[in-house]
C-alpha positions, 0 to 999 in steps of 0.5 A: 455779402462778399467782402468787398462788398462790406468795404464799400459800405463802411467807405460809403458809411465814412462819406456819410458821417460828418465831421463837427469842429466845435466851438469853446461856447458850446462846450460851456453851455452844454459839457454834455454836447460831445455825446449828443452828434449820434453818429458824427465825428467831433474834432475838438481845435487845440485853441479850445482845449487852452480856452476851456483851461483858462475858463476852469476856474471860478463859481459860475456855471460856464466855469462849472461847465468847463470843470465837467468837459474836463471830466468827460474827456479825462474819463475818455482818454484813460489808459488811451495810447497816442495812436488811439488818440490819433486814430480818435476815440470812439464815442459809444455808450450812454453817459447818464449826464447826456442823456442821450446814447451815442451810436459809435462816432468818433473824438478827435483832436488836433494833434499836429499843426494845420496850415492857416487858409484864412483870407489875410483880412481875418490873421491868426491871432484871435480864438475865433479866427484859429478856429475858423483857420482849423476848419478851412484846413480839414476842409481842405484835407478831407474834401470827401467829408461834410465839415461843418462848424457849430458855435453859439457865436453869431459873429462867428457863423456870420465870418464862416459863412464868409469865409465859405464854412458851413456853420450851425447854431447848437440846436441839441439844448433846445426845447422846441423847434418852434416857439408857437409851440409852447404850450400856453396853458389854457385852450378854447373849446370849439363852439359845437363843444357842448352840442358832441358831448352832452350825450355823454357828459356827466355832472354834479356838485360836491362841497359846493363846486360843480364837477364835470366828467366828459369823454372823447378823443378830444380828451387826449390833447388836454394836460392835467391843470390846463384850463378850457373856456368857452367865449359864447356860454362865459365857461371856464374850468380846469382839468382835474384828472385825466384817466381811461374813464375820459377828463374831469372838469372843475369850474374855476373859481372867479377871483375877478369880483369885489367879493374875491379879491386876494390882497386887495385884488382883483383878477382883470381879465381871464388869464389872470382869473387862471393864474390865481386858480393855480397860486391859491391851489393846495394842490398845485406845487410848481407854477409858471407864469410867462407874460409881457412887461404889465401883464401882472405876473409879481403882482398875482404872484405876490398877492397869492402868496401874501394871501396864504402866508400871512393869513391862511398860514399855509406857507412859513415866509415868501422867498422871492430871488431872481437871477444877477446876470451873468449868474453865479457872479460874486455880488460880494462888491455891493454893502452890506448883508446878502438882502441889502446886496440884492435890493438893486435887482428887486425893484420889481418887488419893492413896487408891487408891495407898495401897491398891495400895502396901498389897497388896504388903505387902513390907518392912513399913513401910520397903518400902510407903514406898519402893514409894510414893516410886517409884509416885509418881515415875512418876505425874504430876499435871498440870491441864487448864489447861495441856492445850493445844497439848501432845502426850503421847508413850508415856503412860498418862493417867486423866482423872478426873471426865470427866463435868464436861467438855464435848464441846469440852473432851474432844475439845481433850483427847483431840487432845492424845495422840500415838503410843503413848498410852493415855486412860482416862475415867473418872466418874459422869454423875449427878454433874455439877457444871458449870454447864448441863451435863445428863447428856445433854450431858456431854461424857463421854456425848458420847465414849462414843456416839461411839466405840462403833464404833472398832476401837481404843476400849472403854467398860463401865458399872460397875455393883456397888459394891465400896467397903464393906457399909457404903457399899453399904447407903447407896447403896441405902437413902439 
């Protein structure tokens, strides 16, 4: 190849590569977003760099966040001279926090002053409005290249597309693709199931449970702990084992009958029967439950761990904690001790309880307040803000409204359990109430894709409300 050759192809390589103006908010949900545009350039306005410094301080994750860019880019641009810096540093390697390579783009920053092109109705005095002012001008500037502005603002995309910028959503922190999707934790098995595999099935009981060995490429889809029913022969069991020598089946056990209630209750449909398979499995070490308001998810899951805590003893105490939107926020305005601060968010709790003290219904009044005083001397409350750095022994912990958690979040969470502890997510991922978080990036997505193929985690979706006729008619028509 002559060498004319090879200079138009890195001009045409140059074309090709796009230029990403990112936004402060991508930055502070994701310090790792530099190294994850592959081979794209990145220019980073002046404007961010102030905000980034006015948001460094504080205990949040944003502030956190901004602490780690500060980092990043501090590592980035040592022993790089002016014109290095001028000429944009290249973004190579892997950085372990990323978790992803970075192919040989390139970092640039605003280093002199560009002329406004906003319309007069949009002035420059606002962070968004400098921004969105930057990009016209590199528009302007490089016509040849593909600019483009990536914020998790809407409002912000929304004036972009507005003022002829193309924008995008941060799509690198997500998931899935596709809500639909996620997977849900139980599937039904076709109706010739039975009639392709009997053949080559085997079964047999052992200390009183019915085991089933089946093989097939039918097999390969399945997740260990998912669950598999079949409509027409009332069948459900779960998936103990997956090897080379094809799928074991367990038949699950059947907590919807007066003679297995857990607690004082029952399981009222199958979803709930599943749920109660895998929080009074042994060996099961991290649960999900996703599900609508009045689905049962605190209340199995409070029932479950009452069941093993307070009568097999195979949990020390139940911790149940959930997030304080926004997280990490001091909470510190609110009387008394850290349990007393979190009673305005656990109200979900202190309704379930009286519900499972209410169903012994031993001893009248004196009794339901005597079971109550000892249920709650086993429950701890605690908050998220003092997670870190603690590691729980022997406990049962409910993390309530998980959805509201980032990926980050859950995992310093979840790294927080020791031997013997048991964690069970619960929330609605249609009721995210964190700043820029989607349903596809909620942290409680994140958990439920990733742990699908462990041998000791379970996840259902609940489905059917089981509140009140009353609050399953407005869910339906409301």
């Amino acid at each position: 190849m002559t060498v004319s050759a090879k200079v138009s192809l890195v001009k045409k390589a140059r074309k090709q590569r796009r230029l990403y103006v990112l936004d402060t908010n991508v930055l502070m949900h994701d310090p790792t977003a530099i190294f994850r545009f592959q081979e794209h350039d990145i220019f980073l306005p002046m404007v961010v760099l102030e905000e980034l410094d006015a948001g460094k301080k504080g205990l949040s994750e944003s502030a956190r966040n901004v602490r780690q860019v500060s980092r990043f880019l501090d590592e980035m641009m040592r022993n790089a001279s002016k014109a290095q810096i001028d000429a944009g540093l290249v973004i190579s390697g892997m950085h372990r926090s990323a978790g992803a390579a970075a192919t040989g783009g390139r970092l640039f920053f605003q280093t002199e002053p560009l002329p406004s092109m906003l319309p007069d109705t949009l002035p420059g005095n606002k962070p968004d409005n400098y921004i969105l002012g930057t990009t016209l001008a590199l528009q302007k500037k490089f016509p040849e290249r593909r600019v483009t502005l990536v914020s998790k603002d809407i409002n912000l995309r929304i004036k972009a597309a507005v003022v002829g910028i193309h924008a995008e959503d941060y799509f690198s922190d997500k998931a899935l693709d596709d809500l639909d999707l996620l997977f849900t934790g139980m599937d039904e098995l076709p109706k010739n199931f039975w009639e392709q595999h009997s053949k080559d099935m085997q079964s047999w009981q052992q200390e009183g449970r019915t085991f089933y060995r089946i093989q097939g490429p039918m097999v390969k889809g399945w997740y260990a702990n998912e669950f598999l029913y079949s409509e027409l022969d009332n069948f459900e069991s779960v998936v103990r084992e997956l090897d080379e020598r094809g799928a074991l089946l367990e038949l699950t056990r059947d907590y919807r009958g007066i003679r297995h209630t857990v607690w004082g209750i029952n399981a009222r449909n199958r979803e709930q029967n599943f749920a109660m398979n895998l929080l009074l499995d042994p060996n099961v070490d991290f649960v999900t439950l996703l599900g609508a308001a009045g689905t049962g998810k605190t209340l199995l899951a409070l029932a479950a761990g009452l069941a093993q805590t307070m009568e097999q003893n195979r949990y020390r105490e139940i911790i149940m904690t959930r997030v304080t939107v926004p997280l990490g926020e001091d909470i510190g305005f609110l009387p008394g001790t850290e349990e007393e601060k979190m009673t305005p968010w656990m109200g979900a709790l202190m309704d379930n309880l009286e519900v499972l003290t209410q169903s012994s219904g031993e001893g009248g009044e004196w009794g339901r307040a005597a079971t109550s005083d000892l249920l709650r001397s086993r429950i701890k409350i605690r908050s998220m803000n003092f997670m870190r750095g603690r590691t729980f022994l022997n406990r049962y912990i409910i993390v309530d409204e998980a959805q509201n958690l980032t990926p980050k979040q859950l995992k310093a969470l979840i790294t927080r359990a020791g031997p013997g502890t048991k964690m069970v997510c619960i929330g609605n991922i249609s009721q995210i109430d964190t700043p820029y978080l989607t349903e596809t990036t909620s942290g409680l997505t994140f958990v439920v894709d990733r742990f699908k193929q462990w041998l000791h985690s379970g996840h259902i979706t609940l489905v059917r409300g089981e509140r009140s006729r009353l609050a399953d008619h407005a869910s339906d028509i409301l």
